[in-house]
C-alpha positions in Angstrom: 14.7 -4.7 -0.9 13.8 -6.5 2.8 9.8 -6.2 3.3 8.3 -6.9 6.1 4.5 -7.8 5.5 1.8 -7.9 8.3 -0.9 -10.2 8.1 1.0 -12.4 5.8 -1.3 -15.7 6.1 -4.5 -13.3 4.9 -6.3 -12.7 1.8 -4.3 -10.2 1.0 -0.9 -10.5 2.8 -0.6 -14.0 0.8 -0.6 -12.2 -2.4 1.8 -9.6 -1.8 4.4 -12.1 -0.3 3.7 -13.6 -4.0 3.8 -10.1 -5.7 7.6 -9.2 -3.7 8.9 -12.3 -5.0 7.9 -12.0 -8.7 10.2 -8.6 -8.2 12.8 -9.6 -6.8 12.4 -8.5 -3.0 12.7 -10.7 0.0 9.4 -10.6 2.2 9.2 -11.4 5.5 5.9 -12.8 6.3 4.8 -12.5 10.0 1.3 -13.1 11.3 0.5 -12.6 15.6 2.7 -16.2 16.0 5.5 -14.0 15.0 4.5 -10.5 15.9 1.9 -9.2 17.6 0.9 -6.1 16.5 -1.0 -4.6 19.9 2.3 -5.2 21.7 5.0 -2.5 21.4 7.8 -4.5 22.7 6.7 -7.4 20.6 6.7 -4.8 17.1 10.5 -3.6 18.2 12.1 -7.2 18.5 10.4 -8.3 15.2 12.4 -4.8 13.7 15.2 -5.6 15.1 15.4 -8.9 14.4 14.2 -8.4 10.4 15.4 -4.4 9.9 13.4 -4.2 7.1 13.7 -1.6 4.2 9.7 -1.1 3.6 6.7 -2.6 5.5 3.4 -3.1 3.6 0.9 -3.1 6.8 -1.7 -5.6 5.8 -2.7 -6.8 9.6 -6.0 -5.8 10.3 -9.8 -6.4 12.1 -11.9 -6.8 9.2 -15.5 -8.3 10.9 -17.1 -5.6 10.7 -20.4 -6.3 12.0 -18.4 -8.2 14.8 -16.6 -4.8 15.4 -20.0 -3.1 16.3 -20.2 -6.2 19.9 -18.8 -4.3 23.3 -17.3 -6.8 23.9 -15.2 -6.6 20.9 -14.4 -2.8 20.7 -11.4 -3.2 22.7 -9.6 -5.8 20.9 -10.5 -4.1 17.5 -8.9 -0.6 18.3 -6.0 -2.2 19.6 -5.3 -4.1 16.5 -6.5 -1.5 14.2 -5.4 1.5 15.7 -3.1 0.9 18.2 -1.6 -1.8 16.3 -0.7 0.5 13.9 0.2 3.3 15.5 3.1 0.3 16.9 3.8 -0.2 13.7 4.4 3.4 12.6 6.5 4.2 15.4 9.1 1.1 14.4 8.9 2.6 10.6 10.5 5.8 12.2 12.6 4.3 14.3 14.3 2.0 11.4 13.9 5.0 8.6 11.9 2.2 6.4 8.9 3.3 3.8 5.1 1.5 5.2 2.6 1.3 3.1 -1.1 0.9 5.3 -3.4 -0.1 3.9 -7.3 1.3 4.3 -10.5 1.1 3.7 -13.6 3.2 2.0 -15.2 3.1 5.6 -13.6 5.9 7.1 -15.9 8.4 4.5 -19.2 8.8 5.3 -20.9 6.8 2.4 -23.4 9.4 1.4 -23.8 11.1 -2.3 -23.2 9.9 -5.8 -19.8 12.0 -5.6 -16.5 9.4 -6.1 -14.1 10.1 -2.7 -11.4 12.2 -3.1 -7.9 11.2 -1.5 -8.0 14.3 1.1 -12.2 14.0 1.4 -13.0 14.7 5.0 -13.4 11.3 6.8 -16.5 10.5 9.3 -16.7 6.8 9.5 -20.0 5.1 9.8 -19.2 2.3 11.9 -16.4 1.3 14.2 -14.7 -0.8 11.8 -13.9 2.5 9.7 -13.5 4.5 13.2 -10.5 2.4 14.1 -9.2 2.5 10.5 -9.7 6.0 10.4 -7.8 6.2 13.6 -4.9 4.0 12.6 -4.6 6.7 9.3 -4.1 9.5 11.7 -1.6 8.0 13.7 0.4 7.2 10.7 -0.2 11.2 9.2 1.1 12.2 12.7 4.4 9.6 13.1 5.5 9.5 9.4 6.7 11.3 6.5 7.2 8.4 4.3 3.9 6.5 4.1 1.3 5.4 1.6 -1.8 5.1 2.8 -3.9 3.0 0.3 -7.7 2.9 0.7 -9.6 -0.1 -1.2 -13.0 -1.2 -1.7 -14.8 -5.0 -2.0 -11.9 -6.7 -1.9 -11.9 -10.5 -3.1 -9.3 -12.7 -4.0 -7.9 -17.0 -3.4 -6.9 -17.2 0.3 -9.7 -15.9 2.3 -13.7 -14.8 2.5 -15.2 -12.7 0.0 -18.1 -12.0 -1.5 -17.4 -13.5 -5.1 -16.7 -17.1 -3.2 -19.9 -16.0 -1.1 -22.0 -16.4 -4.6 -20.4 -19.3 -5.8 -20.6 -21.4 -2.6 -24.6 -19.9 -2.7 -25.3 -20.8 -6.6 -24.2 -24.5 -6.0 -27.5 -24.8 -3.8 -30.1 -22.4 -4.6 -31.1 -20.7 -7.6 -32.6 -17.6 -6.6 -30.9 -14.9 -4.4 -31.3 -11.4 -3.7 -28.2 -9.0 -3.5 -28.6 -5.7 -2.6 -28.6 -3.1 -5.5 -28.1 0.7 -3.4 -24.6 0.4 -2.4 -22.5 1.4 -5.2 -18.7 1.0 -5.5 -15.5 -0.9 -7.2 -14.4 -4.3 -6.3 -10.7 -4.8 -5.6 -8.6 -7.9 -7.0 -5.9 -8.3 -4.2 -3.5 -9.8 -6.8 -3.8 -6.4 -8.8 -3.6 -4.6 -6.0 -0.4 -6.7 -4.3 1.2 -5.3 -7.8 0.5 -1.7 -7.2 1.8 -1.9 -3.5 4.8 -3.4 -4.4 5.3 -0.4 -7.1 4.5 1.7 -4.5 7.4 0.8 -1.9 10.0 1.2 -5.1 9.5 4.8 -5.3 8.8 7.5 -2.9 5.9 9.3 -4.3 4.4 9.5 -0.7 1.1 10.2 0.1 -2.7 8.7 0.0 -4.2 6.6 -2.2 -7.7 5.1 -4.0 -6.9 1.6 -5.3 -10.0 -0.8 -6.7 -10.3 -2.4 -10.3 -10.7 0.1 -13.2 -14.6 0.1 -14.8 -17.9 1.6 -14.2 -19.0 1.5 -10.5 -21.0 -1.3 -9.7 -23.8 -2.2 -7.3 -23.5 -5.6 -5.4 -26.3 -7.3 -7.6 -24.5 -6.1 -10.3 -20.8 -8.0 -9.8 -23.5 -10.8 -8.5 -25.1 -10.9 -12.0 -21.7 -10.9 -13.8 -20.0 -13.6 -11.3 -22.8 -15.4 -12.2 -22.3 -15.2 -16.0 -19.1 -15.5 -16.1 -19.1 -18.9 -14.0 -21.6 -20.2 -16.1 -18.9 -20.2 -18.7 -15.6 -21.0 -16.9 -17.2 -23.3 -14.4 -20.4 -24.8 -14.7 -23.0 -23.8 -16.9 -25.7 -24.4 -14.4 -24.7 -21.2 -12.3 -26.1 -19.3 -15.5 -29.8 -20.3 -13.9 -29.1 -18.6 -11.1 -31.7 -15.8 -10.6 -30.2 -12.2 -9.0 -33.2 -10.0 -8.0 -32.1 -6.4 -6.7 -33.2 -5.2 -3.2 -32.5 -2.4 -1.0 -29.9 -2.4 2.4 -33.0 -2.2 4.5 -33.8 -5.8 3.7 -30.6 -7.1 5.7 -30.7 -6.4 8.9 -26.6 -5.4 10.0 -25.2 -4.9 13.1 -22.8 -2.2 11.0 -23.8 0.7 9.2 -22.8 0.2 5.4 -22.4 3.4 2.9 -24.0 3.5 -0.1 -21.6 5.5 -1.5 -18.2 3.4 -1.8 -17.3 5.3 -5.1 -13.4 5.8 -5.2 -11.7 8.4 -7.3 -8.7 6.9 -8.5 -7.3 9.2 -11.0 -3.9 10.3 -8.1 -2.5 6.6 -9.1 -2.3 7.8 -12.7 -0.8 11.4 -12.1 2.0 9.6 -9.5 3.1 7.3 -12.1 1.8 4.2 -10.6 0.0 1.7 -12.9 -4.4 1.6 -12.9 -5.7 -1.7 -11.5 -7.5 -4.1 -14.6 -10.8 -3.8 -15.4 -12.7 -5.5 -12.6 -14.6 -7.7 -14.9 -10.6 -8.9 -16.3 -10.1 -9.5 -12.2 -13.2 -11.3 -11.8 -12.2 -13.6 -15.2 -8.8 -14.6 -13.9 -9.9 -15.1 -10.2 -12.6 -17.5 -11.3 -9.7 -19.0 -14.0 -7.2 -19.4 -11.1 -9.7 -21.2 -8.8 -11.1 -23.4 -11.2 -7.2 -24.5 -11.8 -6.6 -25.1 -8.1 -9.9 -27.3 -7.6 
């Protein structure tokens, strides 16, 4: 199978490229140099030129708090929404399965409740607006789509909040995390696993996808990166001191929801395969980047 991936030089899009070719599948990687996903014409000549059999959509705004600047809100819609409203259109125009992928942001993040697939969506922020828009577009152009919401995600080729702590614990031995937003974090080498299950069968549809396990807060997968570099790295990161405080402590330009809880259960009843435990993610993540340094 030809897949075309967008956003191939990313945190994720690096790891599905990896995922396709552990399967068997050619992926075409193509970042803005060689497609530019706010520009129609630009989307149809990359089609043309690749006519690909699936596309897993990984292109995407993901500042968020840099989403919330004017000056900004332009650019943002036009590469979350617009951008993949492009995108869709090409999918029906070559008859090939895409696979876009989403975010916990367009809920509401209030309750204790995990989010339902079909959960009515009223995005906090306009980070989750414009992903919330570019789900509609593709509900409206496509039949055969997976929409794949995730959570925390963290993995080797971009920011995230695990190498956040790290890079924090090699200079300063206290820190506060906050402890009232409560979800799953999601290991984007799991994940690239699952999407590339998805685009080999056609069980349609949307999607949950974050590491098995309890729900967490943030000082809680704090706490545990901590003790579990203290082990595979360096045991000084185990005197590093996590202390618990509330979102109203950091000051955000972006709403966050508390409530990032993702019911998952769909994956199991469509034949797809659960995600690891997240504390199995977090222990080969900090593995794999202790073999690279």
């Amino acid at each position: 199978m030809k897949v075309l991936v967008t956003g191939a030089a990313g945190q994720l899009g690096r790891d599905v490229m990896i995922a396709l070719a552990a399967k068997g599948h050619q992926g075409v990687g193509v970042d803005i140099a060689e497609m530019d996903i706010t520009n129609g014409a630009s989307v149809s000549r990359c089609f043309s030129e690749v006519r690909p059999d699936a596309v897993i959509h990984c292109a995407a705004w993901t500042a968020v708090d840099a989403a919330e600047e004017p000056d900004n809100r332009e650019k943002v819609r036009s590469i979350n929404a617009v951008g993949t409203k492009n995108i869709a259109r090409a999918c029906l125009d070559y008859d090939c399965k895409l696979v876009y992928i989403s975010t916990d942001y367009v809920f509401g993040g209030d309750g204790c409740r995990p989010w339902e697939p079909e959960d009515e969506r009223n995005p906090l922020n306009f980070y989750g607006q414009t992903k919330y828009e570019g789900e509609c577009f593709v509900q409206q152009i496509l039949n055969q789509y997976f929409i794949v919401r995730i959570s925390w995600v963290f993995g080797q080729y971009g920011k995230n909040f695990v190498k956040t702590m790290l890079s924090l614990g090699r200079t300063r031995k206290e820190l506060t995390v906050v402890s009232d937003q409560i979800g799953s974090p999601t290991y984007t080498v799991d994940l690239s696993a699952l999407l590339v299950q998805m685009i080999e069968s056609e069980a349609y549809g949307v999607y949950h996808a974050s590491n098995e396990g309890e729900y967490i807060s943030w000082y809680e997968f704090a706490e545990e990166i901590f003790r579990q570099a203290a082990v595979e790295h360096n045991e000084e990161y185990g005197l590093v001191h996590v202390s618990p405080v509330s979102s109203e402590a950091y000051a955000s330009k972006a709403a966050r929801p508390s409530n990032s809880r993702l019911n998952k259960t769909k994956l199991l009843e469509k034949g797809f395969s659960p995600l690891p435990h997240w504390k199995d993610a977090l222990s080969r993540f900090l593995h794999e980047i202790k073999e690279k340094n």
